[in-house]
C-alpha positions in Angstrom: -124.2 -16.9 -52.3 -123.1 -20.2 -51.0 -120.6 -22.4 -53.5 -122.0 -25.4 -54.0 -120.3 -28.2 -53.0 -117.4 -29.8 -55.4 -117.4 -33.5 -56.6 -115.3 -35.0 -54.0 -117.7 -33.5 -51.3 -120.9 -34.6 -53.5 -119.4 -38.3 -53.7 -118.1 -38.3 -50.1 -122.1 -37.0 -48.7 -123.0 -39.8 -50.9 -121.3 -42.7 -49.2 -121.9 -41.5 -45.5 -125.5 -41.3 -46.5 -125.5 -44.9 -48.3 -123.3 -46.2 -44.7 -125.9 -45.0 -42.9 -128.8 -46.2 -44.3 -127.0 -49.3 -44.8 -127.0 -49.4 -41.0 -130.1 -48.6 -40.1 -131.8 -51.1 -42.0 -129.5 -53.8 -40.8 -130.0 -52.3 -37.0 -134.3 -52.3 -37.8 -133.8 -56.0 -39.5 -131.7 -58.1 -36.8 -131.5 -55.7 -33.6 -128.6 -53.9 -32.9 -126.9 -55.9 -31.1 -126.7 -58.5 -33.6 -125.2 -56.1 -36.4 -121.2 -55.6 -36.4 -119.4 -52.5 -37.9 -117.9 -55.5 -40.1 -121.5 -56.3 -41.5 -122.2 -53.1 -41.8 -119.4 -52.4 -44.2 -119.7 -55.8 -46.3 -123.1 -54.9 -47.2 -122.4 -51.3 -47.8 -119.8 -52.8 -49.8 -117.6 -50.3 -48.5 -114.3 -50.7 -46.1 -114.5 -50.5 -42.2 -112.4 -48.2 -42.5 -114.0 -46.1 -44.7 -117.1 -46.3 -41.8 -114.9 -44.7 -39.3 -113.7 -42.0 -41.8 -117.3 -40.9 -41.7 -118.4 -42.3 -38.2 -116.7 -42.1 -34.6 -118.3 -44.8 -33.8 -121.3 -48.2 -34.0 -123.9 -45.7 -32.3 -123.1 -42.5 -34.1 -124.4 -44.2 -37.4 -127.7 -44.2 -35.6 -127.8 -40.5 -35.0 -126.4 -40.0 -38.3 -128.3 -36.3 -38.6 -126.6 -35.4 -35.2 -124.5 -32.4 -36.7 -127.6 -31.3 -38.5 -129.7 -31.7 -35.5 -127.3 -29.2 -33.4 -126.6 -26.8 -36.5 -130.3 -25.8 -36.9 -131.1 -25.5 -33.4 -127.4 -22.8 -33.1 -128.4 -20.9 -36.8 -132.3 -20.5 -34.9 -129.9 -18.3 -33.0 -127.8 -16.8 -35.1 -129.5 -16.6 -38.7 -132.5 -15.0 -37.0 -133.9 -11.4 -38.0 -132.8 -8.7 -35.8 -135.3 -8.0 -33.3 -136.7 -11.2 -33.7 -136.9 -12.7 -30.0 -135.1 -15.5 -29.1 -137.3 -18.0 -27.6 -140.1 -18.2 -30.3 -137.1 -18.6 -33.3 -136.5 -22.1 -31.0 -140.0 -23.1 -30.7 -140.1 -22.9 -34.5 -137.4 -25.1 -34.9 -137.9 -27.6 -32.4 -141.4 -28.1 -33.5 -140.3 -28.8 -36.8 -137.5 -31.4 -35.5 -139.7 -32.9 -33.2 -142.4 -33.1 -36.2 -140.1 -35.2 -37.9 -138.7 -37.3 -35.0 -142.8 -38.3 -33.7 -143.6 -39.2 -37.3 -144.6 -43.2 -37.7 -141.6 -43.8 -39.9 -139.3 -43.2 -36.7 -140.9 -44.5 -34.6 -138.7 -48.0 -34.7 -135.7 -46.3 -34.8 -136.8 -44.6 -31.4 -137.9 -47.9 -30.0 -134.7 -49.5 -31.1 -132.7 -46.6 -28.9 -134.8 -46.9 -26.2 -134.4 -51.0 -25.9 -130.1 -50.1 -25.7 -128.5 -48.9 -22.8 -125.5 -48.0 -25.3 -127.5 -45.8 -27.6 -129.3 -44.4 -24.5 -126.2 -43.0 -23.2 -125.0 -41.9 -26.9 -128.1 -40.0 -26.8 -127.2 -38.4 -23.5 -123.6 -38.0 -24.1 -125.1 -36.2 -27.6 -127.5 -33.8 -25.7 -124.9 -32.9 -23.6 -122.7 -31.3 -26.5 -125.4 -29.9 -28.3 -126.4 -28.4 -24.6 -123.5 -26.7 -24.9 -123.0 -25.6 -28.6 -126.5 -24.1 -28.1 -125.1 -22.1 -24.9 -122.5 -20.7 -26.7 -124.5 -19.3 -29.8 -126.7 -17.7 -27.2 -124.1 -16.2 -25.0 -122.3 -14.9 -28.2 -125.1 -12.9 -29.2 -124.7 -9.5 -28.5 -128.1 -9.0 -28.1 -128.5 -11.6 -25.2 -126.4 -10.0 -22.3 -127.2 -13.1 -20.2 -124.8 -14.8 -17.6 -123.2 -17.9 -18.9 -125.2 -20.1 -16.5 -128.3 -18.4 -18.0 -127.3 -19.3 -21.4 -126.6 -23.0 -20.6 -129.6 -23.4 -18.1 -131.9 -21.8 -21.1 -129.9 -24.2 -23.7 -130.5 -27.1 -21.8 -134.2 -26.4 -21.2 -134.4 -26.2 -24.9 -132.2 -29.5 -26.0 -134.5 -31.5 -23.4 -137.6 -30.2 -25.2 -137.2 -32.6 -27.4 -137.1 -36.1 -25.9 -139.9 -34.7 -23.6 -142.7 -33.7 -26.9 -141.0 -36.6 -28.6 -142.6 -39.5 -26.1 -145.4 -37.1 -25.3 -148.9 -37.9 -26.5 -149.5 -35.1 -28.4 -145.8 -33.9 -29.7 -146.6 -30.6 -31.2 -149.1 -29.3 -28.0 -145.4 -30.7 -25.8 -143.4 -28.0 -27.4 -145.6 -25.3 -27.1 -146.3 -26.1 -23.4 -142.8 -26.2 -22.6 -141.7 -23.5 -24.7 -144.1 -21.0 -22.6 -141.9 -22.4 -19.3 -138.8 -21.7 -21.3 -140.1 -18.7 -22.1 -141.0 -17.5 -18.7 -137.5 -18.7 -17.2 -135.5 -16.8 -19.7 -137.6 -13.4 -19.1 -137.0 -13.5 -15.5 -133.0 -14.5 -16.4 -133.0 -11.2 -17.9 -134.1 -8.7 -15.1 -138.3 -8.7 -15.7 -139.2 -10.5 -12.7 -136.9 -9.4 -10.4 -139.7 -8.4 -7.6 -140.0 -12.0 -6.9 -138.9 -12.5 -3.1 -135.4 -13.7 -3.2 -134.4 -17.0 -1.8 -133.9 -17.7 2.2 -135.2 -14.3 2.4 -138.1 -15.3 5.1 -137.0 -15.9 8.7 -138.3 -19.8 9.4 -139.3 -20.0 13.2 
């Protein structure tokens, strides 16, 4: 049974939560350009350098749920049932991320990344270690014997997923679409598809 957490941790979730919400709002008021670390921490009524004992940096405060965001896609992996496949255990999860992410209530915070080249490449630089986090869960598995580029090509298929439902029109239909391609990848990754014809293998004349 899990130990629930202390004081010290309650009071410390606390003021990361009220930083970043602190931020957001100021972000979604003036644009976030306009909003320092230095406002951020006189409103939050909190040091700046109790912001980077909780932050890395300005852009991480607006992917606050980052750790979260790459924790339930790795436990999709590792807390599922045995037996249970793979693939559909990271449909499940992504739809219900991506759920959250296309509601109306995010939607400014998405258009607010998507008008800043900085939090553009934060979001790349993000998918990039969640890419691999993913990768490793999946090659640790003893019940995947995959290559390691199989793992990572499959991880990154399914980190992608997400910006691609996210700005589609209809989010939920996205990640069931591409989920059936993931799907289909990762099955001929593991050996059931090998009588397709092999590449270079025609003569050209």
């Amino acid at each position: 049974m899990p130990v629930p957490p202390g004081r010290r941790e309650r009071k410390k979730a606390a003021t990361r939560q009220k930083i970043a919400d602190t931020a957001l709002r100021l972000f979604l008021e003036r644009g976030y350009d306009a909003v320092g670390i230095r406002d951020v921490a006189a409103e939050a009524d909190v040091a700046v350098t109790t912001i980077f004992s909780h932050f890395a940096s300005k852009e991480a405060l607006v992917f606050e749920q980052d750790k979260d965001f790459e924790q339930r896609l790795t436990q999709a992996v590792t807390g599922r049932a045995p037996h249970e496949p793979l693939i559909p255990a990271l449909r499940d999860e992504m739809q219900a991320l991506v759920r959250h992410c296309a509601s109306d209530s995010a939607a400014p915070i998405w258009h607010m990344i998507d008008e800043s080249p900085a939090l553009r490449q934060y979001e790349e630089s993000m998918r990039l270690r969640h890419t691999e986090a993913l990768a490793m869960a999946i090659a640790a598995d003893p019940g995947l014997p995959q290559s390691t580029t199989a793992c990572r090509t499959i991880a990154r298929f399914v980190i992608d997923a997400h910006p691609l439902a996210r700005e589609a029109a209809d989010p939920e239909a996205a990640v069931d679409e591409i989920f059936r391609m993931i799907e289909a990848a990762w099955e001929v990754a593991g050996g059931r598809g090998t009588d397709l014809p092999a590449p270079n293998s025609s003569a050209v004349g």
